[in-house]
VMD Tcl script that draws the C-alpha trace (Angstrom):
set ca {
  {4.64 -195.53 55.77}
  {3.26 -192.22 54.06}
  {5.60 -190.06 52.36}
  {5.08 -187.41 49.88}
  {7.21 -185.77 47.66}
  {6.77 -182.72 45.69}
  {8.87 -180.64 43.49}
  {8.21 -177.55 42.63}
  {8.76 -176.49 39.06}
  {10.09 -173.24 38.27}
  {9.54 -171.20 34.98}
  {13.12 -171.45 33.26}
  {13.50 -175.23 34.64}
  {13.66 -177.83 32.92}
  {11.31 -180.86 33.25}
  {14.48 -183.28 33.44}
  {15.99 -181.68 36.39}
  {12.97 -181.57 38.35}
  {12.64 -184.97 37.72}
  {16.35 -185.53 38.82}
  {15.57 -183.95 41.74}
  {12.31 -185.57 42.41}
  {14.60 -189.06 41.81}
  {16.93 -188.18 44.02}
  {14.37 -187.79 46.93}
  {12.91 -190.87 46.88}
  {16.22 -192.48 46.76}
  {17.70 -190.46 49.77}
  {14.38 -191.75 51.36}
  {14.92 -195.50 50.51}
  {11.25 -195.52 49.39}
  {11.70 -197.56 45.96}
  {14.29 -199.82 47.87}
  {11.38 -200.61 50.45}
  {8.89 -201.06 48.09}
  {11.02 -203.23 45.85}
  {11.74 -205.28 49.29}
  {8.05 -205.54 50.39}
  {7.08 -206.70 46.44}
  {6.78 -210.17 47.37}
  {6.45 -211.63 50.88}
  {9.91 -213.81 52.68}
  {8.78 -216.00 55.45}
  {10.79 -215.06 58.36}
  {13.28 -217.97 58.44}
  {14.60 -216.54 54.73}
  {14.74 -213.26 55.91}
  {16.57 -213.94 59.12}
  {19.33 -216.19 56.59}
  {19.53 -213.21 54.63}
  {20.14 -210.20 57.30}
  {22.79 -213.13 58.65}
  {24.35 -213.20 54.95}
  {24.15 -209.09 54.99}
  {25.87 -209.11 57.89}
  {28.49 -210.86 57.39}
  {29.18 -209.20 54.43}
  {29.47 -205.99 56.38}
  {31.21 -207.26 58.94}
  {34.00 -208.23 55.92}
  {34.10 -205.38 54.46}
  {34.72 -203.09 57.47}
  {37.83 -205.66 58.69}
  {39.24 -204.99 54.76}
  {38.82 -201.68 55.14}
  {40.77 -201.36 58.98}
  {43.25 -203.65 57.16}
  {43.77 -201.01 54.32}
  {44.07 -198.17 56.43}
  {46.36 -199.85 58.71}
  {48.41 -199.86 55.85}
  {48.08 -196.37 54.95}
  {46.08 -197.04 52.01}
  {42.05 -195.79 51.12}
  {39.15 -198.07 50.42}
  {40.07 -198.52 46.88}
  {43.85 -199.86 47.77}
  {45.13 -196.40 46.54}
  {48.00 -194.55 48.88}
  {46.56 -192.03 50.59}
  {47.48 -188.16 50.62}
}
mol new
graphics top color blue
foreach p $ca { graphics top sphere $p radius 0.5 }
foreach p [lrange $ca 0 end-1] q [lrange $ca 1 end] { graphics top cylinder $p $q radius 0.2 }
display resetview
């Protein structure tokens, strides 16, 4: 995977907001997220248990959600307008 960023920097900027920005790319990408994954290696019977754990965890989430909204509520159990 080869992906490169650049931010251009202009004269009245300053260097923290290009940075921001520059942040913000590679975390719209999911670069740091892949590279923080790929750090060490999983053998492939850990990695299947954990997409199985993510899942499920997914899968929960979106049934408390539909249950919320059934109820006329948001995400966050607040009424909604």
């Amino acid at each position: 995977m080869s992906i490169n960023f650049s931010v251009e920097l202009s004269d009245d900027e300053p260097f923290e907001r290009a940075l921001r920005r520059f942040s913000s790319k590679t975390k719209r990408t999911g670069l740091m997220r892949d590279i923080k994954r790929k750090r060490f290696y999983t053998k492939p019977s850990v990695q299947k248990k954990l997409d199985l754990q993510k899942s499920i965890r997914r899968r929960k989430k979106a049934e408390r959600i539909a249950h919320l909204a059934e109820q006329g509520l948001d995400r966050r159990g607040r009424k909604r307008r």
